[in-house]
Structures are given as structure tokens and as C-alpha cells.
C-alpha positions as CSV (number, residue, x, y, z in Angstrom):
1,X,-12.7,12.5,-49.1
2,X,-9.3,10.3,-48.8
3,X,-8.6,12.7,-46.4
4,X,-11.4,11.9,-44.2
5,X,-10.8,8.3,-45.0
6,X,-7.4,7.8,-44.2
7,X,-8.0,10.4,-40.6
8,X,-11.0,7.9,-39.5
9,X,-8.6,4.9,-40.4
10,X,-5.7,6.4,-38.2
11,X,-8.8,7.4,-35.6
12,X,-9.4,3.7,-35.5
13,X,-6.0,2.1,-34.9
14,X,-5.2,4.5,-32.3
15,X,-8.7,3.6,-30.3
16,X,-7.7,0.4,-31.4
17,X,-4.0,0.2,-29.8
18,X,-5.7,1.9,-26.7
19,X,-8.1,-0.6,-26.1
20,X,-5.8,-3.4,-26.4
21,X,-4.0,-3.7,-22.5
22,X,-7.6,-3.0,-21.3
23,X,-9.1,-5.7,-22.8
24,X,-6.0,-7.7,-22.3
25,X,-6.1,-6.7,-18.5
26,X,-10.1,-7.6,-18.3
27,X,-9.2,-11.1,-19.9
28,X,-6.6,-11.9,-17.1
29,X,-8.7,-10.9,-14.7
30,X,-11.5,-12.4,-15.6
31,X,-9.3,-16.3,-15.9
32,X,-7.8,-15.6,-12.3
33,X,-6.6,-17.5,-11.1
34,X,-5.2,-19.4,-13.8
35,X,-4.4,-23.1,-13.3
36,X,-0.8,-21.7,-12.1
37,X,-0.9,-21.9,-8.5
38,X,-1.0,-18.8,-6.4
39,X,2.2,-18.6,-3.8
40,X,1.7,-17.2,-0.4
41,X,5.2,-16.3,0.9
42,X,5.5,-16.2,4.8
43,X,8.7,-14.8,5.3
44,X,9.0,-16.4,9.1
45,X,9.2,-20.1,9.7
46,X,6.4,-23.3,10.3
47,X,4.5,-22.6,13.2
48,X,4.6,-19.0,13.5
49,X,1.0,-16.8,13.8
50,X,1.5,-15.5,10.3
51,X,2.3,-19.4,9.0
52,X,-1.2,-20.2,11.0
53,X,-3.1,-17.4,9.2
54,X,-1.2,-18.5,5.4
55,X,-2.6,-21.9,6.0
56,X,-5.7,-20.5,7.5
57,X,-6.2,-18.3,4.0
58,X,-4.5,-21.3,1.2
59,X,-7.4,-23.6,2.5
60,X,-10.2,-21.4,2.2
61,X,-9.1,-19.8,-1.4
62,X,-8.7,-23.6,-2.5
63,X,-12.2,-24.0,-1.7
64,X,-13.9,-20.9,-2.3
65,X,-11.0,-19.7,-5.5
66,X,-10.8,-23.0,-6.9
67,X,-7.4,-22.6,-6.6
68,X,-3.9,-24.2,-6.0
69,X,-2.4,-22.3,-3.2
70,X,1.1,-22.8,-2.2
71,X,2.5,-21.7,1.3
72,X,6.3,-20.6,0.7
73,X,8.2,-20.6,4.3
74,X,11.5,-17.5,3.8
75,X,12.3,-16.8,6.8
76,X,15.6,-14.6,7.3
77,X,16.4,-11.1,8.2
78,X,13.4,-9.9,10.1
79,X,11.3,-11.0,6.9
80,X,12.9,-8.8,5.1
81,X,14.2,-11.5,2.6
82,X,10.7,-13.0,2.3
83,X,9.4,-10.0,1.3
84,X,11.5,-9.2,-1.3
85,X,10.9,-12.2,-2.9
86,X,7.7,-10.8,-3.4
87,X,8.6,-7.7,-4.8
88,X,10.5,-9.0,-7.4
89,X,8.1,-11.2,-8.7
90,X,5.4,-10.8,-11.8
91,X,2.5,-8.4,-10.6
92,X,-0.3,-11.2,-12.0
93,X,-1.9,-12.0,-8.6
94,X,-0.1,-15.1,-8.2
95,X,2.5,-14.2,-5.9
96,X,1.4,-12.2,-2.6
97,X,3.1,-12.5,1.1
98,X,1.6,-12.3,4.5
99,X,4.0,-10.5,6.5
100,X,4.6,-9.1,9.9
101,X,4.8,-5.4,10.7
102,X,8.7,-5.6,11.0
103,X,9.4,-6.2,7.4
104,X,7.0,-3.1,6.9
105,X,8.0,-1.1,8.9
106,X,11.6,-1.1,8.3
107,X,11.6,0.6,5.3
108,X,11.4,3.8,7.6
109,X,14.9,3.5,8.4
110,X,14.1,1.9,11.8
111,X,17.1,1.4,14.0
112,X,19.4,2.2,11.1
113,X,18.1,-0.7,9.0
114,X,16.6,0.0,5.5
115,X,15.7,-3.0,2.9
116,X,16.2,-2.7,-0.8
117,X,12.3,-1.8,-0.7
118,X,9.9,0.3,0.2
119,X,7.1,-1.1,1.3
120,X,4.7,1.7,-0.1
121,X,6.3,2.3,-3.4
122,X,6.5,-1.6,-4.4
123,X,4.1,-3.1,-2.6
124,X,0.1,-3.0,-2.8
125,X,-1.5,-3.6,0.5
126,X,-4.5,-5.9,0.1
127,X,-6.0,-6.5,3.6
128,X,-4.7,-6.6,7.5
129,X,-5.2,-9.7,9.0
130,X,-4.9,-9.9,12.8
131,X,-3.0,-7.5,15.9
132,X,-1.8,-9.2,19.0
133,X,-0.2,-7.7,21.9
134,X,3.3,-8.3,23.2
135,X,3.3,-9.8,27.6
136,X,5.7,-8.0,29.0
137,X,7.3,-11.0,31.0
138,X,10.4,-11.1,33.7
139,X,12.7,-14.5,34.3
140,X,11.7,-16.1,37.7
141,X,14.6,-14.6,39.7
142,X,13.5,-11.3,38.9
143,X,12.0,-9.7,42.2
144,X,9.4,-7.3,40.1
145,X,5.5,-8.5,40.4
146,X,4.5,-5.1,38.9
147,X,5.6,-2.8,36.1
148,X,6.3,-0.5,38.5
149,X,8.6,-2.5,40.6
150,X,10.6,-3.4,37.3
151,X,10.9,0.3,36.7
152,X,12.0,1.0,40.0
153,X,14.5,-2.2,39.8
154,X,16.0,-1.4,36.4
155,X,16.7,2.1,37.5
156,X,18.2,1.0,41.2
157,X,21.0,-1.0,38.9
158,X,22.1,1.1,35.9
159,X,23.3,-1.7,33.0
160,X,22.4,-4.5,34.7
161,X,19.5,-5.3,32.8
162,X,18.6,-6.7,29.4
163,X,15.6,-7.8,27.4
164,X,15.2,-10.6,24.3
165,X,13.6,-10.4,21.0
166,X,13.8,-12.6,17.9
167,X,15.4,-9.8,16.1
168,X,16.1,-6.1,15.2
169,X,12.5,-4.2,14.6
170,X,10.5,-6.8,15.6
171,X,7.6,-5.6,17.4
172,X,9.8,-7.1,20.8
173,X,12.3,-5.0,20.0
174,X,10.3,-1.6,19.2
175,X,8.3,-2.3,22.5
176,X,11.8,-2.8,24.8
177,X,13.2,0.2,23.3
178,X,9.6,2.5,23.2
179,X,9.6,1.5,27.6
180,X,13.7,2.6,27.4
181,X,12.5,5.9,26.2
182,X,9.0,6.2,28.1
183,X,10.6,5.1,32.1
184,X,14.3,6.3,30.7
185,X,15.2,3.2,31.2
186,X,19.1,1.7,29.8
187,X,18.4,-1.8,29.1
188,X,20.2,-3.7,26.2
189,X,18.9,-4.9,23.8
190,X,19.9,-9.1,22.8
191,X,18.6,-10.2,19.6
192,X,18.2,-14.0,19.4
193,X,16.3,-14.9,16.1
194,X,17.0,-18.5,16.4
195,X,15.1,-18.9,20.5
196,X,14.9,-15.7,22.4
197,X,12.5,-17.3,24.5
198,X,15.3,-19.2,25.9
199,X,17.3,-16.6,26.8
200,X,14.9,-14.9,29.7
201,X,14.0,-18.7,30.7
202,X,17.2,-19.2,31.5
203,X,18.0,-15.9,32.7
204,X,20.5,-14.8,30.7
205,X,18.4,-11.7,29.9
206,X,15.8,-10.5,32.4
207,X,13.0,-9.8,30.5
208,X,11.2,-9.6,27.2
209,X,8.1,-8.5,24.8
210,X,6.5,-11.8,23.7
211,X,3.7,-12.1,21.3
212,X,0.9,-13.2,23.1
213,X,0.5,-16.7,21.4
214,X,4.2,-17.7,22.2
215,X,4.2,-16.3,25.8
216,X,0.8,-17.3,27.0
217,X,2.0,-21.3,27.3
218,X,5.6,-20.4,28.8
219,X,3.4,-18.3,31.4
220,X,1.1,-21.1,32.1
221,X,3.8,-23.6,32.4
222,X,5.7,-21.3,35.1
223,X,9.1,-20.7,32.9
224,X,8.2,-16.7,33.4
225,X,6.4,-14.6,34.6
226,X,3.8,-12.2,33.4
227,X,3.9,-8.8,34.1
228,X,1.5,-6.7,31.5
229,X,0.5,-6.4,28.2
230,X,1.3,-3.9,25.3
231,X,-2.0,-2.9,24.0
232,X,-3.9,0.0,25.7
233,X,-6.8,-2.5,26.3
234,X,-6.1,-5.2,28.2
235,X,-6.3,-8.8,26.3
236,X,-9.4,-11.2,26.4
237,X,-6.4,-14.1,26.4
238,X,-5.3,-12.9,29.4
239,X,-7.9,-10.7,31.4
240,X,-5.9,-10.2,34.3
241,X,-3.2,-9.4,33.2
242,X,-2.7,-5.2,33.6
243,X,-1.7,-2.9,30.4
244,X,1.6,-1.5,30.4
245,X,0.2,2.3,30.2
246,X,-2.6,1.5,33.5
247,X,0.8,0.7,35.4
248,X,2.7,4.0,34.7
249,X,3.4,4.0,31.3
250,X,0.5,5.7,29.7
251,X,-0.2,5.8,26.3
252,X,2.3,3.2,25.4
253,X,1.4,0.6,22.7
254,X,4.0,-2.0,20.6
255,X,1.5,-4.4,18.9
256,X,2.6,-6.8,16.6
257,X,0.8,-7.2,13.0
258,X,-0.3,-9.0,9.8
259,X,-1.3,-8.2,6.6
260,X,-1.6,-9.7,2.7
261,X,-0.1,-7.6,0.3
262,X,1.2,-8.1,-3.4
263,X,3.7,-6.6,-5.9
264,X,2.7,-3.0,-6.8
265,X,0.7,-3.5,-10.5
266,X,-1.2,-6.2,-9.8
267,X,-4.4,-5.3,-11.6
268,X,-6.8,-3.5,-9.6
269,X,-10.0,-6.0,-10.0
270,X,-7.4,-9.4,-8.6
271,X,-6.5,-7.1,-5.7
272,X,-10.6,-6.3,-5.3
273,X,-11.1,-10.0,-5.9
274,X,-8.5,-11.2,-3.1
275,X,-9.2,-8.7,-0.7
276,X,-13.4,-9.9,-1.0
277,X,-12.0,-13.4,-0.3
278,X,-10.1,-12.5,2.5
279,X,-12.5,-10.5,4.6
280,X,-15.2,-13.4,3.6
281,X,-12.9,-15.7,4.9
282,X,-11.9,-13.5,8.0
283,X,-15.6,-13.5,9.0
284,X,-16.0,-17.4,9.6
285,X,-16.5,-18.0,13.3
286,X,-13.7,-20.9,12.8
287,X,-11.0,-18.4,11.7
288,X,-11.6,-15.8,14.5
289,X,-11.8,-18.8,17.0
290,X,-8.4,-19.9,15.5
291,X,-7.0,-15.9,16.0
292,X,-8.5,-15.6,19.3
293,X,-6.6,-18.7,20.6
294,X,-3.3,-17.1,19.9
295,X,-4.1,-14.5,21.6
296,X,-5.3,-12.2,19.0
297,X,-8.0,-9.8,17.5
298,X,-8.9,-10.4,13.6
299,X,-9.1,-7.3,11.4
300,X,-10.1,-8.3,8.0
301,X,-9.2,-4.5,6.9
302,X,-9.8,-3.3,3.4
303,X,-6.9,-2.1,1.3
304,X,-7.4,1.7,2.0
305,X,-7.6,1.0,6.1
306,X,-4.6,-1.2,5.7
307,X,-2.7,1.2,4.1
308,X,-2.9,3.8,6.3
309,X,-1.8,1.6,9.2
310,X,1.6,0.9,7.2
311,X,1.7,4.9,6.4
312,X,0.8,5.5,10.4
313,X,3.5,2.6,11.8
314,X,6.7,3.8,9.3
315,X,5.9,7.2,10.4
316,X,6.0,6.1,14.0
317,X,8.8,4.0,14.3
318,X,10.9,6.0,11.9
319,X,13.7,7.8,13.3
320,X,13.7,11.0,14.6
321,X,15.7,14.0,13.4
């Protein structure tokens, strides 16, 4: 009988010690958030599309969360630095970033770069937020109205031409370097992350891959011209505007992206939670008006679909053996 006795006891404390980080996990998720405010780390500066959509998300979760939401501006190194802030920081749901696809997709190895992270292995994607295309856009000297005729130009004056970006494996870059390989083309590459824009206004380079939101009012205002766009559809925020691959490229595609994610062991039912608030807030005719007026197309992904476009965009980009 004290056999049994003491075996039950020992059954107990062990079901006992089990039960303990569940039920410790269930209570934290059940106070999230806490009155500690929740940090949304944009690792690109004020005014940026992803420092829209931050500000876009912190005033919905204040009002739907009941929550203190703090927008973190750390720009530097392609995001990279912003991000892995992120990383580093308690798993508790109170620290996430809404980053870009370059800081993603550089922990392929793309263009020989490679941050202390890996996106996949430390990170826990939550939801994608918007894609916009890059305009392919030409200085005003530049004779080319088509893509063709910049093909045709490029190739009639070997080294002579270079395109802008605001840095290495930004979506600018991947899209100068994906029409390189396509049209085997040799133009150089000139990272600006401080104003690339002003770099093909001036004419110091003679072209460049401009999100859609930054190049749309440089188009309009006649500082350069606009040649096509990087999706495979063309854009409802500029209709006339020919794709890249209809104009003798085809299949190529360089979108730029954006996408919540948080520290890898966040509890599962805070990641559930914020990725239900995000796609509710996604879904409001005022957000997707916002989106639509930079010139892009809201997603509101779940995790899993989110996920796989990180696992498809490292393996694309990566380099090749």
C-alpha cells in the first residue's frame, strides 16, 4: 500500500510539473497584451510604405487591442539592423517588425550578403501585408520610350549604362539585375540608400526600379519617365503603363513586399490573436484605399500563406551554384 501511495504521489507531481508552462502559457495569453506596450519595429525610415502600414496597424490594435502600440523607426543596412532588433528580443508578443522583402530575403545569401539571422529559423511569420510593383523609369535624356528601345540602347553602348536603388537586395536592385540576366544586359549597379531617386533625376544613372508609391509622383511631375512595370499584371495605379514581360521580357517579376512577423516562440494563440487582428484590420475599405493609393495590392495573408512566400522568394533570389 505505501508503495502505491508514494507511486500516485510521484504520478502527481510529475502531471503536476507538466502542467505548469501550459497553464503558465494559457495565463499570458489570455492577459495579452499586458499594459506593456507592444513595439512595431520598421526597420526603414518616416514616411516609407511599410512606416504607412505600422501606423495604419498601431491605430487599429489601439482601438480594437486596447493596446499601447509603439512604432520603432531602425532603419540601416537594407533593414537588416531593424530586424534583428526583433530577433533578439523576448518572444511575449510584444515586440514584432513589419519589414520589407529585402531583410527577408537576404538570409539566402543574396548578392553575397548574409545577416546574423535567418529569417525562417528565428523569425515566426504572422501575416503579409501588401505587394507593390517596381516602374521601370529612364532619366529624361534617355532616348528609350519602350522597353524594347532601352534594350536595344543598353546593348548598342556596352558600360555605358547604370541603374539606382536605395541599396543592395532591395527589390530595385533584384529587379535591375533579374533584366541584366533576362536581356543580357551589363548595367552597373549604384546603390544610394540616402536618395537614389536623385541620382536618375539628375542623370547621373540612367534608369531605375522604383516602388510604385515613390515613382508615381516623380512621373507625374515630369522628373522621369515611365517605361513599365514589374508585375506580370499591369497596375490599377498606372493602367497604361505596359509590364515589363508584355514588352519582351516574359515572365519577369521583382515585386516589393511587406509582412508582420515576430521572434520565433512567441506563443502560438498571440500569433493566432495578431494575425485575426491584422487581416480584420486589412479588410476595412479605409486601409485598402490607403494601400491602393501607393500604388499597391493588400494581402492580409495568414501565417502559413506568408510563409511560404518567404520560403518561395529566398529560394528565388538565392544564389545559384
Amino acid at each position: 500500500m505505501y508503495r502505491k501511495i508514494q507511486l500516485m504521489l510521484a504520478y502527481a507531481i510529475a502531471l503536476g510539473s507538466a502542467l505548469i508552462p501550459a497553464f503558465a502559457q494559457a495565463q499570458s495569453t489570455a492577459a495579452y497584451p499586458t499594459n506593456k506596450p507592444i513595439r512595431l519595429v520598421v526597420p526603414y525610415g518616416a514616411g516609407t510604405a511599410p512606416d504607412i502600414l505600422a501606423r495604419l496597424l498601431a491605430s487599429a490594435f489601439t482601438e480594437s487591442m486596447s493596446a499601447t502600440v509603439v512604432v520603432e523607426n531602425v532603419p540601416g543596412a537594407g533593414g537588416t539592423i531593424g530586424v534583428n532588433r526583433v530577433v533578439t528580443s523576448t518572444p511575449d508578443g510584444h515586440t514584432l517588425v513589419l519589414s520589407g522583402d529585402a531583410a527577408l530575403v537576404l538570409t539566402g545569401g543574396t548578392f553575397g550578403l548574409k545577416p546574423a539571422y535567418d529569417t525562417l529559423r528565428d523569425l515566426a511569420p504572422i501575416a503579409q501585408l501588401m505587394t507593390t510593383p517596381n516602374v521601370l523609369v529612364v532619366a529624361n535624356d534617355v532616348p528609350a520610350r519602350t522597353v524594347q528601345e532601352l534594350v536595344a540602347l543598353v546593348r548598342s553602348q556596352p558600360n555605358k549604362f547604370s541603374y539606382s536603388s536605395g541599396g543592395i537586395g532591395f527589390s530595385q536592385h533584384r529587379a535591375g539585375e533579374l533584366m541584366n540576366s533576362m536581356a543580357h544586359l551589363d548595367m552597373l549597379h549604384v546603390p544610394n540608400p540616402i536618395n537614389s531617386w536623385a541620382d536618375v533625376i539628375s542623370g547621373r544613372t540612367q534608369l531605375m526600379f522604383g516602388t510604385a508609391a515613390a515613382a508615381l509622383p516623380f512621373i507625374k511631375d515630369g522628373k522621369v519617365r515611365a517605361l513599365a512595370v514589374t508585375s506580370t499584371t499591369r497596375s490599377p495605379a498606372a493602367p497604361d503603363l505596359p509590364t515589363v514581360s508584355e514588352s519582351g521580357l516574359p515572365g519577369f517579376e521583382a515585386l516589393a513586399w511587406f509582412g508582420v512577423l515576430a521572434p520565433v516562440g512567441t506563443p502560438p494563440a498571440i500569433l493566432r490573436r495578431l494575425e485575426a487582428e491584422i487581416q480584420k484590420v486589412m479588410a476595412t475599405p479605409a486601409v485598402k484605399e490607403r494601400i491602393a493609393a501607393m500604388g499597391g495590392t493588400p494581402v492580409a495573408s495568414n501565417a502559413a500563406a506568408f510563409t511560404q512566400v518567404i520560403q518561395s522568394e529566398i529560394k528565388r533570389w538565392a544564389p545559384k551554384p
